[in-house]
N, C-alpha and C positions, 0 to 999 in steps of 0.2 A: 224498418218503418218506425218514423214518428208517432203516430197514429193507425189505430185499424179503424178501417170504411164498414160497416154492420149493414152498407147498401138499403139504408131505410127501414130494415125489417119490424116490424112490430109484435111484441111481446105479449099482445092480449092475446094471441093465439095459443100461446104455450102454458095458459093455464085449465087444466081441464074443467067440466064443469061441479064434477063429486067433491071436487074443493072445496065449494062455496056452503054445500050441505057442510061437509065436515067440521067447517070451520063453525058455524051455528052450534052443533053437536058439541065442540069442543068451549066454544063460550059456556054455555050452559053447564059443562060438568065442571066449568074453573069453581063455581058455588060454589063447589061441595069438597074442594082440594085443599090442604094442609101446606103442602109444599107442589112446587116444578121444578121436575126433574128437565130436563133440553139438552135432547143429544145435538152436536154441530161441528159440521166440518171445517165451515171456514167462520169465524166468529162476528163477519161483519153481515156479506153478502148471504150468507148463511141464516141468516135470522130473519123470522116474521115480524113488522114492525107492527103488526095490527094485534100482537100478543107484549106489547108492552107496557098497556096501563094495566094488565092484569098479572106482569111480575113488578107493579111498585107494591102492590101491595100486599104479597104473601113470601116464603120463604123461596130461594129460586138456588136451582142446582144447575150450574151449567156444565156440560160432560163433553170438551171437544176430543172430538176424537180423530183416531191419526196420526195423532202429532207426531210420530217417526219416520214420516213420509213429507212432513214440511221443511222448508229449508233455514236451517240454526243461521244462519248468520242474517237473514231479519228477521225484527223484535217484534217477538208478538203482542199482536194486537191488545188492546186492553181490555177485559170481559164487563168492563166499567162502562163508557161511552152512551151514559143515561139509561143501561136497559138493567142496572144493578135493583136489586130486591129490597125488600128489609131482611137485611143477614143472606145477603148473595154470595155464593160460594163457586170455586171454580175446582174442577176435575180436570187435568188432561191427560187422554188416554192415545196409545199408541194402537197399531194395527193389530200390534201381537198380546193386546188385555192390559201392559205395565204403563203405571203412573209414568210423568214422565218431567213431575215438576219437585217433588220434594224427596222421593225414593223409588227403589224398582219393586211399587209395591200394586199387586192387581188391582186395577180402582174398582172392580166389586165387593172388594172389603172396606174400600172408602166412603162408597156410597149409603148404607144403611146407617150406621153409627152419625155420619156427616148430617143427613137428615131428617136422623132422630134429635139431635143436637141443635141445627138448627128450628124444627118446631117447635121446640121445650121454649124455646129464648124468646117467641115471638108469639103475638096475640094469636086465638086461634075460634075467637068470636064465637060463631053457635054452635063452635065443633066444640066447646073448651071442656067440658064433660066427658068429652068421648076418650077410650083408652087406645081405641087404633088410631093409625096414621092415613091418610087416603090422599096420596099421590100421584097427580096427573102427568104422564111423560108425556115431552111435545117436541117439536121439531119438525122442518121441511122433508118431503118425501128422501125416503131411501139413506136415513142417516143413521141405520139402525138403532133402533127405539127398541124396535122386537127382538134382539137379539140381548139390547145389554136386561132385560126384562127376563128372557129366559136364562141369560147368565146368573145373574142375580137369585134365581128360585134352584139353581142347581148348585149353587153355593151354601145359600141358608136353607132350603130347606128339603136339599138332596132329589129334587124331582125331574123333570124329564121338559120339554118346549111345552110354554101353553099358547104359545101364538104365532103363529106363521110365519118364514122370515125370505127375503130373497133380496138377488141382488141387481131389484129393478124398484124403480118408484112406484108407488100404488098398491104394495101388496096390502095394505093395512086401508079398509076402505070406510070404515065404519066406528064412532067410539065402542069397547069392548069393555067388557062386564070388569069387573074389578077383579086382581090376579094377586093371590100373595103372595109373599115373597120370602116374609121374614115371621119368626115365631117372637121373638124375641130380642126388639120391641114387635107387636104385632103389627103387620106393616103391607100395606095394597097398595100396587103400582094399578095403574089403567092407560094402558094403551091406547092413540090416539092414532087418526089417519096423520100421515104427512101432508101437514095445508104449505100454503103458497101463497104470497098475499096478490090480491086479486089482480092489479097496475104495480108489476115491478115497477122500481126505482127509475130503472133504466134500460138498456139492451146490454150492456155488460157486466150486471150486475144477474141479467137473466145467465147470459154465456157462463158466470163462474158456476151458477147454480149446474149446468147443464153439464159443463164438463165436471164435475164434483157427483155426477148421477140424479141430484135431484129433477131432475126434468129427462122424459123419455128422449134419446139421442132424435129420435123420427121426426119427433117434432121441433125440432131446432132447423137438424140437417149435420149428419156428420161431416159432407166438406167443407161449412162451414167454423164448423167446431174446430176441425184438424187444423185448419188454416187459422184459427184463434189463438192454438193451443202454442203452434210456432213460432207468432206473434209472440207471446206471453213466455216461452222460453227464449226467446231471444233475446227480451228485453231483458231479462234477469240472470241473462249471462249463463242459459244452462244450456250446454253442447253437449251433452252424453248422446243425444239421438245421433250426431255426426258419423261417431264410430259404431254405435246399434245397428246404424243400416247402411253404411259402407259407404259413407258420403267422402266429397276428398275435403272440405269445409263448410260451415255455419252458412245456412241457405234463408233468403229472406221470402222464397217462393214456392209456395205449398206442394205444387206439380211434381217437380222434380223429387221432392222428401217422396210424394207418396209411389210414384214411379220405383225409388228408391226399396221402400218399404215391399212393393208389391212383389218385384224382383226377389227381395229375400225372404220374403215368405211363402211366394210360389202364389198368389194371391191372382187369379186369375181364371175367366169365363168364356163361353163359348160361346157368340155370336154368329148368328146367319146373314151375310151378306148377298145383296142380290146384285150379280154381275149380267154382264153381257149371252154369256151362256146358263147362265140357269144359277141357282140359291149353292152358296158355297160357306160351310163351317171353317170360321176363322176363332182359332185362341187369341184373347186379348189380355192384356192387363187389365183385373177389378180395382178402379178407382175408390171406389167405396168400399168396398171388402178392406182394403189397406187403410182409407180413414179411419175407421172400425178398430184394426189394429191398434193406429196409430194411438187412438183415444185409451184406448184397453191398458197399453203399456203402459202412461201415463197415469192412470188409477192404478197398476202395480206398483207403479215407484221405480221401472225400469228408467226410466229418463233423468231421474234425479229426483232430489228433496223440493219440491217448489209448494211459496206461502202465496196463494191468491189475493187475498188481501191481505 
């Protein structure tokens, strides 16, 4: 396929409404921040644009994370593209904790010193007094915020999770009291919900969000998705799925993959059919139980290295 058909759908649906709170919440604590921290998966479609007049004008950390599940042979994206800071700085972090731009070095040892360094360098207006650091981390649902936040406090200062973490969007629903992190420089990270901006871009700019986790699979539609996702590996030349689920070659038709899928994973329910003689239990192939896979492997990295944007 040239083109994928999105049949119209429209995106005002997939944003919930605790977004609009959050994102209020989240304006109001940018006042009182030093630096942004911004965990991101994919660094274009990935990014809230209605949080960009508030990193021109403070220190900004950008933490993509991933990066060993994107695919090296396109160039990534540039963390530049107008949303750079004063003294914007880039992190990229792999699935398994390691940098993955300068050395195999955890980027929670990058992170603190990075922006201590960057606040020193840069105005820090009616904070300019103050000896701590107060760090707002932000980012679209489900790009773990809360995790590199509790990595971070069991590094420097050997403690235990202070914030909730899962691997669905939404668990962070509320801005949360200030968390520290570090003794030395003294240093408070605050966790943000995952906003959204209110009118994506687009409809496929919603879809990368969707298959990337930030947006609940239900409200999309996994058949949807899975037949996106097919789309998007076909176009980029990635046929690992071929031999994952026992195809004889590269399919440009979502049916037969998930059929495929359903088959090898045994992926299938019991329906009641009403016949001529009375109500009869028939096993069928789960159509959607197999999308679900299909998505799932995909966020493992079973299907290959693939850069969304």
């Amino acid at each position: 396929r040239e083109r994928f058909d999105f049949g119209g759908r429209d995106v005002a649906s997939w944003f919930p409404r605790h977004m609009a709170k959050g994102m209020r919440q989240m304006q109001s604590a940018l006042r009182r921040a030093d630096c942004l921290l911004e965990r991101c998966h994919i660094p274009l479609s990935g990014r809230n644009p209605l949080l960009k007049e508030a990193l021109g004008i403070r220190p900004h950390v950008l933490v993509l994370n991933k990066m060993d599940l994107a695919d090296p042979r396109r160039q990534p994206v540039s963390a530049g593209q107008g949303w750079a800071g004063l003294g914007a700085a880039v992190v990229a972090q792999g699935a398994s904790g390691c940098c993955r731009v300068t050395a195999p070095v955890p980027v929670s040892l990058q992170i603190v010193p990075l922006v201590a360094g960057l606040v020193a360098e840069s105005p820090r207006y009616h904070r300019a007094e103050s000896s701590e650091y107060n760090i707002l981390v932000i980012g679209v649902p489900n790009m773990g915020k809360s995790s590199l936040i509790n990595s971070l406090r069991r590094l420097h200062l050997k403690k235990g999770k202070a914030t909730m973490v899962g691997g669905k969007p939404g668990i962070t629903k509320a801005v949360l009291t200030r968390i520290q992190v570090s003794e030395k420089p003294l240093m408070y990270l605050v966790d943000t919900p995952g906003v959204l901006p209110p009118k994506l871009g687009d409809v496929e700019t919603g879809m990368k969000l969707a298959l990337c986790g930030a947006i609940h699979d239900h409200m999309v539609g996994e058949d949807i998705m899975a037949d996106y996702l097919l789309y998007t590996l076909n176009k980029q030349q990635q046929f690992r799925y071929v031999q994952r689920y026992g195809l004889d070659q590269p399919c440009d038709n979502i049916e037969p993959v998930l059929k495929s899928v359903a088959l090898a994973q045994g992926r299938t329910q019991k329906v009641t059919v009403l016949t001529g003689t009375g109500n009869v239990n028939v096993t069928m192939l789960n159509y959607m139980a197999a999308a679900y896979k299909f998505l799932k492997d995909f966020r493992a990295g079973c299907l290959g290295r693939v850069t969304l944007d």
